[in-house]
N, C-alpha and C positions, 0 to 999 in steps of 0.2 A: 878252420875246421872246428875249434874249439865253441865258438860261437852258435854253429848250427846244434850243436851241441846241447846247447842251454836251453833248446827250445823244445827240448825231448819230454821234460819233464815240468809237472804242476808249478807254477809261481803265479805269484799275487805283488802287486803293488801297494805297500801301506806305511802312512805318516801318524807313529803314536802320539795318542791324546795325555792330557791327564787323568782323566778317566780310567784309562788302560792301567796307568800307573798307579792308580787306589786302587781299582778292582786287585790288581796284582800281589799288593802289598797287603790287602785283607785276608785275602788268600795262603798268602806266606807266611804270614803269624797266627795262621787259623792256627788251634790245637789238635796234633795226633790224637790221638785215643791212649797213648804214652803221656802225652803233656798234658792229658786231662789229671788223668791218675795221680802224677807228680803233685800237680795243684792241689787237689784232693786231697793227697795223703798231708802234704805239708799244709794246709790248712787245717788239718783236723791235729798234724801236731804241735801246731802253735796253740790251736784253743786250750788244747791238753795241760799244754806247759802254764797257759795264760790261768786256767781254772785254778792251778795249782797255787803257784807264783802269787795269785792274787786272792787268796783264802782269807776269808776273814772267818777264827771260829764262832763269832755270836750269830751272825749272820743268816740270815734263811738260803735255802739253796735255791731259791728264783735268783736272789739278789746274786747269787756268786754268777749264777751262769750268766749275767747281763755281759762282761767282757768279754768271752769270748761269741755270743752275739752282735757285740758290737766290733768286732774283729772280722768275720764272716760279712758284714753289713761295709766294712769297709772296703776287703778286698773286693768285692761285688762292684762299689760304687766307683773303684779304681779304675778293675778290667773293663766295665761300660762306659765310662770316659776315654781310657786308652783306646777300646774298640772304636769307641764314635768320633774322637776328637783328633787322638796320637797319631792314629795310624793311615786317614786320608793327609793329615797334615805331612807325613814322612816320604809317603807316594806324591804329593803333587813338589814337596820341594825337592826329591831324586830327581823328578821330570824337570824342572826348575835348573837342577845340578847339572843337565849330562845334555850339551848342547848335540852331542851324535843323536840323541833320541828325538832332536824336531824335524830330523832331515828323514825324505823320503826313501822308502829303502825297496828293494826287489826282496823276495823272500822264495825263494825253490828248495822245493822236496824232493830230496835225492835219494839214490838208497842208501849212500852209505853216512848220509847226513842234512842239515840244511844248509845252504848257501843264504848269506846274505848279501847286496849288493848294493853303495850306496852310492852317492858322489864321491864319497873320500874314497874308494875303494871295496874291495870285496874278500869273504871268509867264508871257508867251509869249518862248520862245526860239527865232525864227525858224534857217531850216536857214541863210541869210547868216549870221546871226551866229559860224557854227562855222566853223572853219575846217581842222579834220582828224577822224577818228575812226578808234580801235582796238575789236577786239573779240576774243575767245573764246570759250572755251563757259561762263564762266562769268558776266561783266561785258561789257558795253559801255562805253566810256569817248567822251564827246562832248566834243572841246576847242576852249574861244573863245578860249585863249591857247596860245602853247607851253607854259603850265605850268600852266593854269584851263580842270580839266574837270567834267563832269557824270558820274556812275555812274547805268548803269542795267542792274541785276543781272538774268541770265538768270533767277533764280526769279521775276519775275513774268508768263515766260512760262506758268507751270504756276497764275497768279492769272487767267489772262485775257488779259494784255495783248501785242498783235499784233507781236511778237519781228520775223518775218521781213516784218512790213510795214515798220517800221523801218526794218530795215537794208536794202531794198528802196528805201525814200526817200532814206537815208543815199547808196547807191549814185548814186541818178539827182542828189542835190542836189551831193554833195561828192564824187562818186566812190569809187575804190576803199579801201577800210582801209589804213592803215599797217601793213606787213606785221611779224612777231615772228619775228626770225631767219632 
């Protein structure tokens, strides 16, 4: 009974990439508009501190403020290495890490959550159990922790699977996305 069951509802068949796994992970350390601010503030209180800290009185003040330019010029040349380099590197070796993520899996949209279904076996992940979600145009990211989430890449909209009923549930169970910037 249970079986005719399953077939009530939208599912899609999908084997993640590593792809899935950087998109997801760029996503996920994108900055709120929170963590922007943080950055911001605490970069302006370090040059504050560095301006001071590093006073020389003969000095011209072009010359003073060269360190905390050079500090701003660093954390910049940081976060664009992290961005370019860290953070596909951290997504393709989680993908790397988690042998459950090469196996093919069923994915159905229920109401009162998603099933997943693989060879090892199968899980409903009610919408309770989440407690935030981000998205864009290319992943959807579902998180039951602040740091443990699920990916569910926009190319299975183009497999079948009901992208805007989703994020349609997402809205009414969990409200709105955590915004990016």
């Amino acid at each position: 009974m249970e079986r005719a069951d399953r077939h009530d509802y939208p599912s899609v068949e999908v084997q993640y990439t590593k792809e899935d796994f950087v998109v997801a992970y760029r996503l996920a350390s994108s900055f709120t508009r929170r963590g922007w601010l943080f950055l911001i503030l605490s970069i302006l209180l370090i040059c504050i501190a560095a301006f001071f800290f590093f006073r020389y009185d003969g000095a011209p003040l072009r010359l003073q403020l060269l360190v905390p330019v050079y500090i701003v010029f660093g954390y910049a040349l940081y976060g664009l290495a992290a961005r370019g380099l860290g953070v596909p590197w951290l997504g393709r070796r989680a993908y790397a890490g988690q042998p459950l993520a090469h196996l093919t899996r069923q994915i159905e949209l229920r109401p009162d959550g998603l099933r997943f279904q693989s060879a090892r076996g199968e899980i409903t992940i009610l919408w309770r159990d989440m407690i935030k979600w981000r998205a864009n145009s290319k992943t959807t990211l579902l998180y039951m922790s602040p740091s443990l989430f699920l990916i569910i890449p926009a190319r299975l909209a183009a497999l079948g699977f009901p992208m805007d009923d989703l994020k349609t549930a997402l809205m009414r169970e969990l409200g709105a996305p955590v915004r990016v910037r």
